[in-house]
C-alpha angles and dihedrals in degrees: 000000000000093000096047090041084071105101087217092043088056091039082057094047102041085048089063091041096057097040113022131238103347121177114250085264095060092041089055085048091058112043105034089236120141117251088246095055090037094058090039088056100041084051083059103054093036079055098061095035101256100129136024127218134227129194133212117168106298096348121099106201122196127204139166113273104237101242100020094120099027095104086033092062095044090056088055096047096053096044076051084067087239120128118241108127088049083245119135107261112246109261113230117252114229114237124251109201142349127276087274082064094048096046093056094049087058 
């Protein structure tokens, strides 16, 4: 979640979403972002699995891993209270107090 809550990292992977596997050049191309941070962004999510990387002479190319979000989605989906894991959906639990009551229990 800490990795996709980054607003570059989700330009990146909507890119590829949207258009498929695209060389770090194009990528560049379509989301306005520097080559450095560029490169910085794409090692994390290569990191974390997200996307898979393909090489042809000179030329890095990123794509989506198949099932990267796939559990990510699932969780969301839960938290979202709809069923897709076949698990119960957490119940809210009602609040007792305001922020004044919360400050004084810490």
């Amino acid at each position: 979640m800490r990795i996709l809550g980054h607003e570059t990292r989700l330009r990146l992977i909507d890119a590829l979403r949207i258009r498929g596997e695209q060389s770090v050049g194009e990528l560049e191309a379509l989301t306005g972002i520097g080559q450095p941070g560029l490169s910085q962004q794409l090692a994390i999510l290569r990191k974390a699995e997200l996307v898979r990387t393909r090489r042809a002479a000179k030329q890095v190319y990123y794509d989506l891993a198949p099932t990267a979000l796939a559990g990510t989605a699932a969780f969301m989906a839960d938290l979202a209270g709809m069923k897709t894991s076949g698990a119960e959906p957490i119940k809210a639990i009602p609040a007792r107090g305001s922020a004044a009551t919360f400050a004084k229990i810490l």
